[in-house]
Structure formats: C-alpha cells, structure tokens
C-alpha positions as CSV (number, residue, x, y, z in Angstrom):
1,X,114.1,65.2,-51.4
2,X,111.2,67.2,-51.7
3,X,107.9,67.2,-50.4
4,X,104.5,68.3,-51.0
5,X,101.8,68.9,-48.0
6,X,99.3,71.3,-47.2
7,X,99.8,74.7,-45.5
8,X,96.0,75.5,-42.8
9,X,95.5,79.5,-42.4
10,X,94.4,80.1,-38.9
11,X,90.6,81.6,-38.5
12,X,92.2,84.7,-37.7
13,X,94.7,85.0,-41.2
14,X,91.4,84.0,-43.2
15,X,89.6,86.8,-41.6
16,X,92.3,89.2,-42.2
17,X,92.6,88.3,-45.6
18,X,89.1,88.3,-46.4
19,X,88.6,92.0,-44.4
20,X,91.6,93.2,-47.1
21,X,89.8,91.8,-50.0
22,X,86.0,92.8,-49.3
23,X,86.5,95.3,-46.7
24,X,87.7,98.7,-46.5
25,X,91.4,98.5,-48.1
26,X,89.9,100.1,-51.3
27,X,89.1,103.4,-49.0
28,X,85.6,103.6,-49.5
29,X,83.9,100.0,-48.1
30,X,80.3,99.1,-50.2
31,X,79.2,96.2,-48.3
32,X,75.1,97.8,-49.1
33,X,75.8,100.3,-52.4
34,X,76.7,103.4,-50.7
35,X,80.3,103.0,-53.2
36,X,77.1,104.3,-56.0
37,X,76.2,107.3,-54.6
38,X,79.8,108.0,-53.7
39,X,80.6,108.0,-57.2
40,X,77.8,109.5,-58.8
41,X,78.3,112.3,-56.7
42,X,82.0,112.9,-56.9
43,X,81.7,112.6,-61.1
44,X,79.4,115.6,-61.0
45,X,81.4,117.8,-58.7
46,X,84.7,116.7,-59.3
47,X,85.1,115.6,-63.2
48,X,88.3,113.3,-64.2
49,X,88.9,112.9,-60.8
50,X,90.4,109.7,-58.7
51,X,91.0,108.7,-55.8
52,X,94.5,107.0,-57.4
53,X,95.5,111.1,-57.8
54,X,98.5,111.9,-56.5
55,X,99.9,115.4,-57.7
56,X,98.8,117.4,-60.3
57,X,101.8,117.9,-62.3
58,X,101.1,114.1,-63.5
59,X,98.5,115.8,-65.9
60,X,102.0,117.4,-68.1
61,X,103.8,114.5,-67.5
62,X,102.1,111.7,-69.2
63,X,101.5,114.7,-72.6
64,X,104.8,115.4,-72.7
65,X,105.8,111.5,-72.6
66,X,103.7,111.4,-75.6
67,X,105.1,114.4,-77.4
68,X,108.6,113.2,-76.8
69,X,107.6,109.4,-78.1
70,X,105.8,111.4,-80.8
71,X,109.0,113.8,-81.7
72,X,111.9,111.2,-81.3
73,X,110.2,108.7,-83.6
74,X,111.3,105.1,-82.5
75,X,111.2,102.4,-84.2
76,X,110.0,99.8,-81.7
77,X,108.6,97.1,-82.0
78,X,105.3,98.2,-80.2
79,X,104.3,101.8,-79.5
80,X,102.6,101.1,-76.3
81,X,105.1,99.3,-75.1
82,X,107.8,101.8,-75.5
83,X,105.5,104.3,-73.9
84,X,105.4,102.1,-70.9
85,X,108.9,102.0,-70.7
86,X,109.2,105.7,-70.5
87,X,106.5,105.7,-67.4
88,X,108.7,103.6,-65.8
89,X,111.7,105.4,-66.2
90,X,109.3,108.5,-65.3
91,X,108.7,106.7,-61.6
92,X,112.6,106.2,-61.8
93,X,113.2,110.1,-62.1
94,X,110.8,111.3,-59.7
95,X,111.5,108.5,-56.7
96,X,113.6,110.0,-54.3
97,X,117.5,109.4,-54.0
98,X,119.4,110.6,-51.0
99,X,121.4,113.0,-51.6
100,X,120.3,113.4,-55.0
101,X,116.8,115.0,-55.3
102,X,113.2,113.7,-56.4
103,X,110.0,113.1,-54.3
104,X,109.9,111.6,-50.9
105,X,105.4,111.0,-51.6
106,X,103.1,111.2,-54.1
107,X,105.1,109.2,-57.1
108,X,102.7,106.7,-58.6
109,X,105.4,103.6,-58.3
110,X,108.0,104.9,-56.2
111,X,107.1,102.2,-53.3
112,X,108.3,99.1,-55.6
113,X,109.9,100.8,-58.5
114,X,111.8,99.5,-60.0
115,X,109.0,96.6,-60.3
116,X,106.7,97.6,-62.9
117,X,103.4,98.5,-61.7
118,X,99.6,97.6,-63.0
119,X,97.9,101.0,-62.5
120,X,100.6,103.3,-64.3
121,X,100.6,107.3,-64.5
122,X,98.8,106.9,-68.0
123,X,96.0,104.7,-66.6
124,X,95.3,106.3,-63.1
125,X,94.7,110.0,-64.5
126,X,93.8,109.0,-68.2
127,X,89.8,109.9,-68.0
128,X,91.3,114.0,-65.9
129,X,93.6,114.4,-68.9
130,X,90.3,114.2,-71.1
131,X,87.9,115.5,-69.1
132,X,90.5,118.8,-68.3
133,X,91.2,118.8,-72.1
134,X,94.6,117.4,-71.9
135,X,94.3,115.6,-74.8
136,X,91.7,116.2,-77.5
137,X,88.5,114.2,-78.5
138,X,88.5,112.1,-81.6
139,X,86.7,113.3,-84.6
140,X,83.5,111.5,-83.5
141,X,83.4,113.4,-80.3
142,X,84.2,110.2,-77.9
143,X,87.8,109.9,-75.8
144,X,90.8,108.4,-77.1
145,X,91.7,105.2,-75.7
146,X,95.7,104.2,-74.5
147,X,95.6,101.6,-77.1
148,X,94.6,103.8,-80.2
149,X,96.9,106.5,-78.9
150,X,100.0,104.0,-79.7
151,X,98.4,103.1,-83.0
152,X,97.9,107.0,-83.3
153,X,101.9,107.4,-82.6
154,X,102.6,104.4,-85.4
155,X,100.1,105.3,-88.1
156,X,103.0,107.3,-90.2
157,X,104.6,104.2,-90.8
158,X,104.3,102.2,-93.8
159,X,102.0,99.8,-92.5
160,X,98.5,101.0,-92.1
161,X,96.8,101.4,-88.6
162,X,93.2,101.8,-87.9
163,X,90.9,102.6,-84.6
164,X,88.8,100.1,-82.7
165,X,86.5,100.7,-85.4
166,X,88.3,100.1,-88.2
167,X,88.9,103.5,-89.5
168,X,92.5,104.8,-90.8
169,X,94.3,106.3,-88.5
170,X,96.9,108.6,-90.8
171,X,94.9,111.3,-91.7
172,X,93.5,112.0,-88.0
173,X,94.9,114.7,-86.5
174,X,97.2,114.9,-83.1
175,X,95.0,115.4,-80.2
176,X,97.6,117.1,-77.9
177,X,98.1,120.5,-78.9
178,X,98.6,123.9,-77.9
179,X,100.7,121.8,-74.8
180,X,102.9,124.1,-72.5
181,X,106.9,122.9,-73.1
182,X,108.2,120.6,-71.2
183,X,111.3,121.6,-68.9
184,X,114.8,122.5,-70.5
185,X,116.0,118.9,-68.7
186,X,112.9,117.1,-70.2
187,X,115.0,114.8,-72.1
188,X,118.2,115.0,-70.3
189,X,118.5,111.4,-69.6
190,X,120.4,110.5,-72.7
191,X,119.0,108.9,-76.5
192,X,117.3,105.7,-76.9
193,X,119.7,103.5,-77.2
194,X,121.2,104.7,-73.5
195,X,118.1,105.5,-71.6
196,X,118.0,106.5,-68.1
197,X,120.7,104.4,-66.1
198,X,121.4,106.0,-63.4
199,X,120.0,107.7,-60.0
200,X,121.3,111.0,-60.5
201,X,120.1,111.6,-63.9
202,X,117.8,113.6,-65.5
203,X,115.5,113.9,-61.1
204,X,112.2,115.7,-61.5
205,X,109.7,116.6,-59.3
206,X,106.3,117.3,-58.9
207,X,106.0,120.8,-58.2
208,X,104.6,123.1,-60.8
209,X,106.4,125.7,-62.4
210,X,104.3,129.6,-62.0
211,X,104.0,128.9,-66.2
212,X,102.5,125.0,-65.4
213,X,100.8,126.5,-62.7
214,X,98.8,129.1,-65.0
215,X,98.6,127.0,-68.3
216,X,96.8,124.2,-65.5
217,X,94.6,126.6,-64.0
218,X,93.3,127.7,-67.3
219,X,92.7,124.1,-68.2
220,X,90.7,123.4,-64.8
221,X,88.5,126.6,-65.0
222,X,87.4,125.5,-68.3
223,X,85.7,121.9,-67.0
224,X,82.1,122.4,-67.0
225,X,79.3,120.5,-64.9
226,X,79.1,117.2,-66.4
227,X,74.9,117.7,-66.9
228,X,75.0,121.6,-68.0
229,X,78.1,122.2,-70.2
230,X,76.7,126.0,-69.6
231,X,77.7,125.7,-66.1
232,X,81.2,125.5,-64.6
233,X,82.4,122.6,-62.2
234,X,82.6,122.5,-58.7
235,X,86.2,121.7,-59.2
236,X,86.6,124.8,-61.7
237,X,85.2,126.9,-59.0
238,X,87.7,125.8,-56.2
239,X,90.7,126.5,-58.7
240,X,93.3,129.1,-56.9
241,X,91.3,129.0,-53.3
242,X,93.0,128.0,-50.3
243,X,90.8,125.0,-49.4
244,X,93.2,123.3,-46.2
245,X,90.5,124.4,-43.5
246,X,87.9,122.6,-45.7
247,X,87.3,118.9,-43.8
248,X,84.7,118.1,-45.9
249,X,83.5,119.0,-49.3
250,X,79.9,120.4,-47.8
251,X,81.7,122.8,-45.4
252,X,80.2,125.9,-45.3
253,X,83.7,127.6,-47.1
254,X,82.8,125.5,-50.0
255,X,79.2,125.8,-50.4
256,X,79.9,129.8,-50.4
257,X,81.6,128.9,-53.3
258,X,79.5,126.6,-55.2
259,X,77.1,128.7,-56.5
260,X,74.4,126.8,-58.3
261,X,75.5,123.8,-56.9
262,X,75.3,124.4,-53.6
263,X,71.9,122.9,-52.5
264,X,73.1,119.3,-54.5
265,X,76.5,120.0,-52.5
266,X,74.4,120.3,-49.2
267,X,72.3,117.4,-50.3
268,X,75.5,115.2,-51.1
269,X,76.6,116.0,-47.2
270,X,73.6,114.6,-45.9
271,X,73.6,111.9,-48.0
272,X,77.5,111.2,-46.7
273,X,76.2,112.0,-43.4
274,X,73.5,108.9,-43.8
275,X,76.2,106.5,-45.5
276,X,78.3,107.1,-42.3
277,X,75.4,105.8,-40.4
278,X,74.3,102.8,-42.9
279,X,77.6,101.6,-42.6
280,X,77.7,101.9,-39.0
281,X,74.0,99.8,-38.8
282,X,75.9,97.1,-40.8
283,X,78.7,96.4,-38.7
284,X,76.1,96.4,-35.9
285,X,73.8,94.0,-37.5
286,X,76.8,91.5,-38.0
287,X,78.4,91.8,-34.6
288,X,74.9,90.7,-33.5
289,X,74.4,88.6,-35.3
290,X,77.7,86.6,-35.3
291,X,76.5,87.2,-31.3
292,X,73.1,85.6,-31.2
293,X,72.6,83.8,-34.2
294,X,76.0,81.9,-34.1
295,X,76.4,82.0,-30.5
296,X,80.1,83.8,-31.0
297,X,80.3,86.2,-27.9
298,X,81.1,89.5,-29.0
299,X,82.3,93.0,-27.4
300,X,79.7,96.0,-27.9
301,X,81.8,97.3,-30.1
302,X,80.1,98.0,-33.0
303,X,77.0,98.8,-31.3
304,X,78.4,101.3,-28.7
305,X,79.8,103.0,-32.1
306,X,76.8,103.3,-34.0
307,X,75.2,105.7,-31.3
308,X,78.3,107.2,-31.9
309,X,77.6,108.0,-35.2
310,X,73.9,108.4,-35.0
311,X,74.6,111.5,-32.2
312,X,77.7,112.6,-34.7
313,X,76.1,112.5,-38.1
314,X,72.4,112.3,-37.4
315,X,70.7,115.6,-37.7
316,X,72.2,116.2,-40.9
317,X,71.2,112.6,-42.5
318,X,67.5,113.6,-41.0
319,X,67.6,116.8,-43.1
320,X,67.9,114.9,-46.4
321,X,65.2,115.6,-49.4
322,X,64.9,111.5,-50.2
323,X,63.1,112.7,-53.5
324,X,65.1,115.3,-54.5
325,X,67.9,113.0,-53.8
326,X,66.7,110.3,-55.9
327,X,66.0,112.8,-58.7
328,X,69.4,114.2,-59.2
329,X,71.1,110.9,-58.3
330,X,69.8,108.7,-61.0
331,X,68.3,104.7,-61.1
332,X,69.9,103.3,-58.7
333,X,69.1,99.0,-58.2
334,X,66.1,98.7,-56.4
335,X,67.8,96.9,-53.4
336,X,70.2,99.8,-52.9
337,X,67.7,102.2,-53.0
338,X,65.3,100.5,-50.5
339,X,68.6,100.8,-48.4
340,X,68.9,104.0,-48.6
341,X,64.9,104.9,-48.1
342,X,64.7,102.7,-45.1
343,X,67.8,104.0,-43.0
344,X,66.4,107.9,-43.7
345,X,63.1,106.7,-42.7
346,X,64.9,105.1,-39.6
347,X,67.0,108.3,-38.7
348,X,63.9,110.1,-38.9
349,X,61.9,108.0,-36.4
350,X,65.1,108.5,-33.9
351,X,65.4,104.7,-34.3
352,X,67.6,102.9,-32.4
353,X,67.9,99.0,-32.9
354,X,70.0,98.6,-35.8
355,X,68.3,94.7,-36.4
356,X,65.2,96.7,-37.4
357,X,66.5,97.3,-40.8
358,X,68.4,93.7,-41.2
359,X,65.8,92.6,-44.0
360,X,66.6,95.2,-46.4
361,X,70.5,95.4,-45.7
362,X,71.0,91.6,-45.9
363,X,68.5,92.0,-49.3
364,X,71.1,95.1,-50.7
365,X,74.2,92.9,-49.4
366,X,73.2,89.4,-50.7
367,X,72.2,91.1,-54.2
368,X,75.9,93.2,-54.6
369,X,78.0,90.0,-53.3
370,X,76.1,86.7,-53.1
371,X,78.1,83.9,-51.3
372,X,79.9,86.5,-49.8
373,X,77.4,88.2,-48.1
374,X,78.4,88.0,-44.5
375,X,74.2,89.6,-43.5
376,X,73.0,85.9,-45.5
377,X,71.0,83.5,-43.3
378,X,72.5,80.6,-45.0
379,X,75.5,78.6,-44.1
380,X,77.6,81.2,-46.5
381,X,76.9,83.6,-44.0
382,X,77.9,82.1,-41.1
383,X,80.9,81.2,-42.9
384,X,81.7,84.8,-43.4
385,X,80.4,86.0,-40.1
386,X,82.6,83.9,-38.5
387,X,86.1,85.1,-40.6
388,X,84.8,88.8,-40.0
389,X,87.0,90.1,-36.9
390,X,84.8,93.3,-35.5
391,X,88.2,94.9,-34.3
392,X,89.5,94.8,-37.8
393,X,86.6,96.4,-39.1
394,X,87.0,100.3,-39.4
395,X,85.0,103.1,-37.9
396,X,82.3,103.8,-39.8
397,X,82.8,107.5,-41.6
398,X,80.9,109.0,-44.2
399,X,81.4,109.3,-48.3
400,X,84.7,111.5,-49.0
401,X,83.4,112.3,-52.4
402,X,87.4,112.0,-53.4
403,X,87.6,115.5,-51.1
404,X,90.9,114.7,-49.8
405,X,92.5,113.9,-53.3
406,X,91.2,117.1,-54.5
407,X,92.3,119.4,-51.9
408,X,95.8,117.6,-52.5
409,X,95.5,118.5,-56.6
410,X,94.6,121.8,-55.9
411,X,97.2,122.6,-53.7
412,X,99.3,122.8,-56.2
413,X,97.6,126.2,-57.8
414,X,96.7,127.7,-54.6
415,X,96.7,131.2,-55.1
416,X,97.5,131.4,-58.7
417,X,95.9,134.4,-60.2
C-alpha cells in the first residue's frame, strides 16, 4: 500500500542547502555587488573568457564539429540537435578509459557523461570563439548565435531558413574559415548511421598539436582591448609567457607586461584587495548579528578573520584611486557603489568595527536579493540568519578576475614562438 507524508529538513540541511544556492558554490560569492566589478574587470583584460574554461584546445573542437556537420551533410531532423549529439560523443572521446587513453581533468562532461549535460562545450566557450575570431561576425557586424548557426548549416536545403531577424540565410557566407585541419583521426569513429559505440574508438585529447599551438597563438595575439581596438589585450600580451609564478593577475610579473594597462591592472588589485575585505565585513556583520540581535551565540569566527584580512589586504585597498575607479569601471547601481565608497572610506580611517558600515551593506544586500537578504531587519532576515552556518561560510578572498582559468588556457602555448 502506499503512503504519502511529509519529509522535515533539519536547520542544519536547510542551511547547507541554502549556503550552496546563495553562497559561494558559483566561485565568486556577491552577497553586496562585488560579482560587478569582478566581471567588468575580467571582460576588459581577459576577452571571451570564463570561468567554465577548461583547456584551450576546446576553441578547435567545437569549429571543427561544425565543419564536419557542415561537410558530411545529414539529413536530420534538426541541425542543432545533431550537433549536440556530436558534443556528446565529443565528452565520450575525450573522458578517460583505463587502459585506453583520453583525459583524466579538464573534459567539460566527463564527471556524468554519459548523461547529457546543460552547459555543453558550444555554450561554455561560445562568446572566446567570437571574441578570438573563431568564427566570423555576421554581415551586420554582431555575433552569431548557436541557434542561427544550425539554421546556417540547414539553409541549402530546399526549405528556406532565415535569421532571428527574418533575413535569408542562403546566400550568407560560412563564418568559419581559414580553420587549421582537424587531426587525421578527426572522424575516425565510423559514419552516421554507426557513430561512436565504443570506449576505445576514435580517444582524443586535449593537448595541442605545435601547428594548433601556432594557428591559436596567432588567433590570441590578435584580441584587442575591448575599449581601444588600437590596443592589444591583456590576454594577447600574456600569449607564450610562462605565467605559473603569477598568483594573482596584479603581480608585478604581469604588470611588467601590461603595458598601457598596467595602472587599470594595479587599480583592479586594489579593488580585489578591497572586495576581499567587503566580503570579510559581511560575514562579520551577520555573525553579529545572528549574535546580538537574535540572541544565537556565535564563535568569533568571522570577526577574528576579518582583521585577518584587513592586516593581509589592507594597504593595498587604502591605495585605491575611488574616482579613477569609478571612471574606468562604468555606472554601477547606486547601492553597490555606496558599498564600495564607504568600505574605502572605512579602510582609510583604519576602521575597525565592521557594524559601522551595516546600513549601507544591508541597503546593497536587500536591493541585489530581497527576501533573501540574510543583513534585512525583518523577520526574512532572521529567517536567513538563522539557516546561515558561519563554519560553512568560506574565507573571505579577493576577486580572481578568472586569473586561474587563464593561466590554465595559456598553459597550453607556453613558450610557443
């Protein structure tokens, strides 16, 4: 016989689950608005990066899916869907098999392949493989989307195909060109009636080949700063360096090589260097208040770490240019920017209790996440304060800028000439 009841989540499970839906699991936490700066910042130094990147050989793979789509000629029933079957059998050739080859890390899938995936290759490094010229602009100047790429791939049939804005698609020319070959065991995997079946055909990996190596670095060293196409990137700059000592993107072995952009690089370190703090104020101002204002004890946890940021990343927060910060940052919503104004000011004035600053953080929190807001005086935010578990709450560290998922695509030209 069955039955039906009701299943109660302890305090604790409800706290864990909320901490891995509003917290930190996303790598960069943005309980105030720091996630904007973060951003902003990474865009202009890093163009078409993510922090989804894995390896940069994913930048051929996904073009020469669509060349081989392109050159075999189908006839399924839906373009894009027979390009996501090829990313999946793409995860399938590059996940690991013992004894047979593939990768061991770094294949967007591999973890639950062969479960399909909702972030596939195509999606995670779609806006690099325009930005690094990948794959052409449309004749309007703007990006091509996934879905008009499949109508792209169908628009020699006899029906007709148009864009998103209505326009035929059949005499608009192929925007992947002048693409390095794909390896000699490319399409090794069989035809499409027998596609890949089995672990020990057709294994790739990620490594680059010296020719992938060379026809990438070319493509990097062409990406220009996203606000003066007269200037090269950041990330064009770093092509072919060895960048492993490098902890941060502001070290001084990067600024040396940043040219121009090395007092917005410096500026971007302090502001990382005041985020780190911010975000070390806000767990403070929580754990006291979930101490005095809902009369939870709590350890001096928090707290005890936010001197511990203020004496690790305070004199280079104090050293920020707020206006010249705002300038090159852009509008930012008035809340978040009061945030960031108040906590320099505070750094400045050596300040030291965190509950100073409580108005404008709960303003900047309450504005970005409403009922959620765990700094609310309302009973929404004792409802959160009291889910929020301060040991499950990570140290607070300052904006990456995407560094580490740069150094990792990089590392793949190191040295090339």
């Amino acid at each position: 016989m069955s039955t039906f009841g009701f299943t109660f989540l302890s305090r604790k499970a409800l706290g864990q689950a909320e901490q891995m839906m509003f917290g930190g699991a996303a790598g960069v936490r943005d309980e105030v608005g720091f996630l904007i700066v973060h951003q902003r910042y990474a865009d202009h130094f890093f163009p078409g990066t993510s922090v989804l990147h894995t390896r940069l050989r994913y930048a051929l793979l996904i073009p020469w899916l669509y060349q081989s789509l392109r050159t075999k000629r189908p006839v399924p029933k839906d373009f894009g869907q027979a390009f996501s079957d090829l990313e999946h059998e793409l995860t399938g050739r590059l996940k690991y098999v013992e004894g047979v080859g593939g990768e061991k890390d770094g294949v967007i899938g591999g973890e639950v392949f062969p479960r399909t995936i909702s972030q596939p290759p195509a999606y995670v490094y779609w806006t690099a493989l325009t930005k690094w010229g990948l794959i052409g602009a449309r004749p309007d100047g703007r990006p091509w989307s996934r879905p008009d790429m499949a109508k792209l791939l169908a628009a020699s049939s006899k029906r007709a195909h148009h864009d998103d804005d209505g326009k035929p698609l059949e005499t608009v020319a192929w925007p992947i060109s002048g693409l390095i070959d794909a390896p000699k065991d490319w399409d090794s995997w069989g035809d499409w009636n027998d596609r890949y079946s089995h672990d020990d055909q057709g294994k790739l990996a990620l490594d680059l080949s010296p020719p992938e190596q060379i026809y990438l670095a070319t493509k990097l060293r062409a990406v220009r700063s996203p606000t003066d196409p007269s200037e090269p990137s950041l990330l064009s700059k770093l092509v072919g360096k060895p960048l492993g000592g490098a902890d941060h993107c502001w070290d001084n072995e990067i600024l040396a090589l940043a040219g121009r952009e090395a007092a917005m690089l410096k500026r971007a370190g302090q502001a990382a260097a005041l985020s780190a703090i911010g975000r070390a104020i806000y767990a403070a101002q929580v754990e006291t208040l979930k101490e005095t204002r809902d009369r939870r004890p709590q350890p001096n946890l928090h707290r005890a770490k936010l001197n511990d940021a203020i004496e690790q990343w305070g004199k280079q927060a104090a050293r920020l240019d707020m206006d010249l910060f705002l300038a090159e940052i852009g509008h930012l919503p008035p809340a978040v920017e009061g945030v960031l104004k108040e906590t320099s000011a505070w750094v400045r004035a050596n300040g030291k209790d965190p509950m100073q600053l409580l108005e404008v953080y709960a303003r900047a929190e309450v504005s970005r996440k409403d009922n959620r807001a765990r700094l609310a005086s309302n009973q929404f935010g004792v409802d959160r304060r009291m889910e929020w578990q301060g040991e499950h709450h990570g140290r607070a560290e300052p904006l990456h800028y995407r560094w580490g998922n740069v150094k990792r695509l990089l590392r793949d030209l190191e040295d090339v000439a």
